[in-house]
Structures are given as structure tokens and as C-alpha cells.
TIVEXVEX-816067 format. One line per field, with one value per atom (N, C-alpha, C): x, y, z; atom name; residue in one letter. Coordinates in Angstrom, 2 decimals, decimal comma, m for minus. Example, Ala and Ser with C-alpha at 12.3 -4.5 7.8 and 13.67 -1.06 7.14 Angstrom:
BEGIN
xx: c(13,19 12,30 13,20 12,85 13,67 12,90)
yy: c(m5,69 m4,50 m3,30 m2,25 m1,06 0,03)
zz: c(7,80 7,80 7,80 7,08 7,14 7,87)
at: c(N CA C N CA C)
aa: c(a a a s s s)
This chain:
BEGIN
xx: c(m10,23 m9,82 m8,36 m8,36 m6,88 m5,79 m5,97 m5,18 m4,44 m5,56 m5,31 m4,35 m4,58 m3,61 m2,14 m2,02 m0,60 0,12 m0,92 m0,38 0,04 m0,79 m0,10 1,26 1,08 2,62 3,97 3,34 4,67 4,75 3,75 4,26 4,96 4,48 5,77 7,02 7,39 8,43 9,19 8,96 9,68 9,67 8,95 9,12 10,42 10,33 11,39 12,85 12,84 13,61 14,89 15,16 16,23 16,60 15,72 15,76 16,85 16,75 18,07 17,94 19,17 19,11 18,76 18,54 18,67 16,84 16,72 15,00 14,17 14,49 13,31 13,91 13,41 13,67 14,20 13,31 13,16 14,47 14,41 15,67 17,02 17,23 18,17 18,80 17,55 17,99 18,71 17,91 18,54 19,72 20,08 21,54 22,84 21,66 23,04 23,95 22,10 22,57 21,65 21,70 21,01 21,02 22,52 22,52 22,03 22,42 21,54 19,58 19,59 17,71 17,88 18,55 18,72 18,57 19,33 19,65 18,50 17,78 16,71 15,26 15,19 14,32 14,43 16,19 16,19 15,79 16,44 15,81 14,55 13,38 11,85 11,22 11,80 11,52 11,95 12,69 12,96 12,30 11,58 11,00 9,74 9,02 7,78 7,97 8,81 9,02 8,64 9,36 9,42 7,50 7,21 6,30 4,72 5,30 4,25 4,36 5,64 5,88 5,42 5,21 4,45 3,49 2,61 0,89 0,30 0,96 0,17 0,27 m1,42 m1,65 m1,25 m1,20 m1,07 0,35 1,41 2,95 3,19 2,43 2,64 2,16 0,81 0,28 1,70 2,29 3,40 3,96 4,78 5,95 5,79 4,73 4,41 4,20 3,23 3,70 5,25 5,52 7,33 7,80 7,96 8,63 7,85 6,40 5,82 6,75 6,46 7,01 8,16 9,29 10,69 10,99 10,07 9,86 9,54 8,54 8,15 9,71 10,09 11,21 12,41 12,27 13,71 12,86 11,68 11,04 11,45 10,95 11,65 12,78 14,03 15,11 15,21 15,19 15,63 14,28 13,39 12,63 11,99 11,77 10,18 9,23 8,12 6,68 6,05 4,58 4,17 2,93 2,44 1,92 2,51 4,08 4,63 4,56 4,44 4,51 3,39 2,17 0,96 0,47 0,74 0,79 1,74 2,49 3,16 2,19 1,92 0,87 m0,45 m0,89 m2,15 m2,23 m0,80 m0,28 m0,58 m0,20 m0,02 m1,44 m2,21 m3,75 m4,55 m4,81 m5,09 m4,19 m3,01 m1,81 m1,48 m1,20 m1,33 0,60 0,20 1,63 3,07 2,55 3,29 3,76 3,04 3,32 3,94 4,18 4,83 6,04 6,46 7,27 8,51 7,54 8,12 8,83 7,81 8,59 9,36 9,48 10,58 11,93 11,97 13,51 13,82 12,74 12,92 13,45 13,35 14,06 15,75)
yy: c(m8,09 m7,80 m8,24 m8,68 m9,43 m8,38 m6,95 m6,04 m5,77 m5,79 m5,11 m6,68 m7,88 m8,63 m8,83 m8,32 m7,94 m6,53 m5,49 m4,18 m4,83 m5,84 m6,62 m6,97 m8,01 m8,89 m7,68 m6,69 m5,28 m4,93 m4,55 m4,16 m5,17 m6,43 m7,24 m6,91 m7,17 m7,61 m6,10 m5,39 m3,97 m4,27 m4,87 m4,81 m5,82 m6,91 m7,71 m7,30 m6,85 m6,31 m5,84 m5,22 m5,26 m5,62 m6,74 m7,32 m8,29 m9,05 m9,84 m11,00 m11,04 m12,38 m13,95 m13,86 m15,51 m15,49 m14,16 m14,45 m14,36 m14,10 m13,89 m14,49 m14,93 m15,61 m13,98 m12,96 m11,89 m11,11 m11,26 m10,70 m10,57 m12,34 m13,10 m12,66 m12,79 m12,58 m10,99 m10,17 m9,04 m8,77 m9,13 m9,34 m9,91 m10,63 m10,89 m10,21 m9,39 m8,18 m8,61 m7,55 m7,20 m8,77 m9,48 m10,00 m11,55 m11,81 m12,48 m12,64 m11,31 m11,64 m11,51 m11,19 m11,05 m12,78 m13,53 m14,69 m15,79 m14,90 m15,89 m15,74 m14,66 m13,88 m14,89 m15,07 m15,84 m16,95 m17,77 m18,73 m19,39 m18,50 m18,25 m18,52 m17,57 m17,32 m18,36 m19,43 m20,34 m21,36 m21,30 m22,72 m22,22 m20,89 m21,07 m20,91 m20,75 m21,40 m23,23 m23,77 m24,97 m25,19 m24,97 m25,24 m25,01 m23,56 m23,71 m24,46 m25,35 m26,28 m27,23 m27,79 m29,21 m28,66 m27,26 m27,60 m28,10 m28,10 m28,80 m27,62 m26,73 m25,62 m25,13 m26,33 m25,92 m25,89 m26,57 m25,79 m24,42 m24,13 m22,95 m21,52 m22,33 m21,17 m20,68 m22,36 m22,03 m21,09 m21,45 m21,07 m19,46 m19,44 m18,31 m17,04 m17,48 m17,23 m17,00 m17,71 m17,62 m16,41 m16,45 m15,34 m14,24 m14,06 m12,32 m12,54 m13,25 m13,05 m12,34 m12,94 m12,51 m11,35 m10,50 m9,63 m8,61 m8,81 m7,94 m7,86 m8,74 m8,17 m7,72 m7,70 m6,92 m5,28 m4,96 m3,95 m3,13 m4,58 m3,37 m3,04 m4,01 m3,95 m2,78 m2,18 m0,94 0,22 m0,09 0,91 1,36 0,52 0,75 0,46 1,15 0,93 m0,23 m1,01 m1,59 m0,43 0,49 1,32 1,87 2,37 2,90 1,56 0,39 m0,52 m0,55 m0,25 m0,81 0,87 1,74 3,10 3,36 2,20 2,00 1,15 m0,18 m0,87 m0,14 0,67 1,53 2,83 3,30 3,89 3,18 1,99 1,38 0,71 0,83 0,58 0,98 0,65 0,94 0,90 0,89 1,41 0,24 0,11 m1,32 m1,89 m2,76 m3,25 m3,40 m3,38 m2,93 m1,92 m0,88 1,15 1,15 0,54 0,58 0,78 m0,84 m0,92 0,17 m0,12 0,69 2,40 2,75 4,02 3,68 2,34 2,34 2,65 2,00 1,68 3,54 3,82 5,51 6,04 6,21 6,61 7,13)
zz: c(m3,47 m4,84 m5,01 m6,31 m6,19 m6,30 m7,22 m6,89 m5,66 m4,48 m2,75 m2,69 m2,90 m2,50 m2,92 m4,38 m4,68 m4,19 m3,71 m3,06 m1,94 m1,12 0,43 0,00 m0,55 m1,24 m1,12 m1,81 m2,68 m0,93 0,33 1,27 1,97 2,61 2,57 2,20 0,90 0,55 1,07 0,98 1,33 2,68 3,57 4,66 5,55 4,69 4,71 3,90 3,09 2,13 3,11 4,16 4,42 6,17 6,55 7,50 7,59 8,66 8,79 7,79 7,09 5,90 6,51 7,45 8,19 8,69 8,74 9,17 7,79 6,67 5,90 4,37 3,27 2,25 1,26 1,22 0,79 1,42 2,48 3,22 2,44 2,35 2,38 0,79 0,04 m1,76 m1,70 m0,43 m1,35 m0,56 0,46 0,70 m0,17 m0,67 m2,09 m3,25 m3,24 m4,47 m5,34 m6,38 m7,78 m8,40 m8,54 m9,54 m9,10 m7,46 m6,98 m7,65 m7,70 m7,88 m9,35 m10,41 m11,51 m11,98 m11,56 m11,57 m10,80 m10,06 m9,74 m10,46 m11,24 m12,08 m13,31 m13,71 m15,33 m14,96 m13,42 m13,42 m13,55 m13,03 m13,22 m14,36 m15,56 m16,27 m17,52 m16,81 m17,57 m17,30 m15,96 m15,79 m16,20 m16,43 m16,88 m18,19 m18,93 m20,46 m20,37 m19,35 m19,80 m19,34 m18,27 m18,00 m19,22 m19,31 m20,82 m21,99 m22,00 m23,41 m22,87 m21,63 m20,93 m21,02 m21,31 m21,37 m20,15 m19,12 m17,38 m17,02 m17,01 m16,30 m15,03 m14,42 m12,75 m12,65 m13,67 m13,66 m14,23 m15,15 m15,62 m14,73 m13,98 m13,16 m12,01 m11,61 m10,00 m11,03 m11,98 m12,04 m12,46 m13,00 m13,37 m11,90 m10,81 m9,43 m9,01 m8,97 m8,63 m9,29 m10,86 m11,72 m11,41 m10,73 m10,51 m9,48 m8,53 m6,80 m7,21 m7,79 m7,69 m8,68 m9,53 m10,03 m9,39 m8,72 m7,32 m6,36 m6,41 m5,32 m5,72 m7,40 m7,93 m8,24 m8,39 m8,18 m6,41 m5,57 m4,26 m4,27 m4,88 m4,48 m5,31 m6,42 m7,12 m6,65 m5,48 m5,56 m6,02 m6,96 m7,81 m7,56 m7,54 m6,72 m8,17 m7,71 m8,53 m9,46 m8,66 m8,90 m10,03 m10,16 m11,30 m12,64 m12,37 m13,35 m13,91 m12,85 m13,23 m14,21 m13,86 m15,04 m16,43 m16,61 m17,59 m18,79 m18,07 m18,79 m19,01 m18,10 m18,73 m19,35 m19,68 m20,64 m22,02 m21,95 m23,33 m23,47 m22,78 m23,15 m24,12 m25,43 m26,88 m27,39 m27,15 m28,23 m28,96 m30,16 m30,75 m30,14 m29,98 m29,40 m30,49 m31,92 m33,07 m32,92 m32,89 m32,88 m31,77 m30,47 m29,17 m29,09 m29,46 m29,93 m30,85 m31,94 m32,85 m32,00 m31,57 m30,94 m29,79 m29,21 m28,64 m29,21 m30,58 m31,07 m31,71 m31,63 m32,65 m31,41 m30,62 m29,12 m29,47)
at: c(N CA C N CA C N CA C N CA C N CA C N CA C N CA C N CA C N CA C N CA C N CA C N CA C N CA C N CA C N CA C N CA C N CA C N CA C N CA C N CA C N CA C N CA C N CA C N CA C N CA C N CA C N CA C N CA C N CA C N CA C N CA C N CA C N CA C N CA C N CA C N CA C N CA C N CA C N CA C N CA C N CA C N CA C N CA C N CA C N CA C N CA C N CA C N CA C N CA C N CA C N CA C N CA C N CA C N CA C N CA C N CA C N CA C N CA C N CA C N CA C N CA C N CA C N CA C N CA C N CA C N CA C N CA C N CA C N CA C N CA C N CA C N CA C N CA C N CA C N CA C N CA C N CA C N CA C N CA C N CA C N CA C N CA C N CA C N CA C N CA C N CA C N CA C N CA C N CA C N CA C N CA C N CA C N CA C N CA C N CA C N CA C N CA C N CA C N CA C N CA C N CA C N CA C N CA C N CA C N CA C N CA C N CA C)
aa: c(x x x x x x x x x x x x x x x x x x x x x x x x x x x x x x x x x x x x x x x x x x x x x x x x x x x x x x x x x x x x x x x x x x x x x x x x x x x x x x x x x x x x x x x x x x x x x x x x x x x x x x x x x x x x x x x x x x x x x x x x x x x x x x x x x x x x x x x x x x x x x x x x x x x x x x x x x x x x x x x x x x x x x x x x x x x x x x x x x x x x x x x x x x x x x x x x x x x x x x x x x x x x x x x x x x x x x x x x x x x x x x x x x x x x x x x x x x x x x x x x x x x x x x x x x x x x x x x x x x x x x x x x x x x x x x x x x x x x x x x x x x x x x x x x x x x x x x x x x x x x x x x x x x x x x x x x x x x x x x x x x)
């Protein structure tokens, strides 16, 4: 189930997460810091912009890969389980994404 394979991924990355920066890619980012993965997150998130304006699926799928990957690892780095993400989105399951919103900003 593809779920159990992103729960693998989330244990990984915690597992690497504060290993030596020279052995692991995951390591290495969060030795940098927050703004390190902050910055590799916008980067992501800019190439699967571009990638969805080229319309070539199989760029949009990587890049789209890349920006979860490094999402997932600004989740370990602040300690957030994916479990808590994935009860956020099924919170908002029926809720019209208008009305969501909206009570966000009434906050």
C-alpha cells in the first residue's frame, strides 16, 4: 500500500535526521537548519510550477516527488508526524474548501 511506503520514507528520514552530515543527504540538510530546508522546499516548489507549465508529466511527477520528499523532512525537522498532517486533511474532508478557508481568516 502506498500509504505503508510513505510511513517507511517518514521513518527514514527521522532516522537519518540527525546522523552524521557527511553520511546521509537528509542528515546533511538538517545540519544546516530550518532555513536550509526552507530554501530547498521553495526551491521544489518552483520547479514543479515550472514543470506543470511544460505539461511533460514525467517532470511534473519528479519534481513533484522531490517537493513531498523535502516536505517530509521539514515535517521531521520540526517534529511533526505525517500522521498529524494526514488528520488535518481528513478533517477537512467534506468541508467545502471556500468555508475552510473562510474560517481560517475569522481566526
Amino acid at each position: 500500500m502506498m500509504s505503508d511506503f510513505l510511513f517507511a520514507l517518514e521513518a527514514t528520514i527521522a532516522a537519518r535526521k540527525n546522523a552524521a552530515p557527511e553520511s546521509s543527504y537528509v542528515a546533511k540538510l538538517n545540519a544546516k537548519g530550518l532555513d536550509a530546508i526552507l530554501k530547498k522546499i521553495g526551491e521544489e516548489a518552483t520547479e514543479t510550477v515550472i514543470a506543470a507549465k511544460s505539461a511533460v508529466r514525467e517532470d511534473v511527477i519528479y519534481e513533484t516527488a522531490d517537493l513531498l520528499f523535502h516536505t517530509m523532512v521539514l515535517l521531521a525537522h520540526q517534529d511533526i508526524k505525517l500522521t498529524e498532517v494526514l488528520a488535518e486533511l481528513q478533517r477537512r474532508e467534506g468541508v467545502s474548501g471556500i468555508a475552510e478557508k473562510n474560517a481560517r481568516h475569522e481566526k
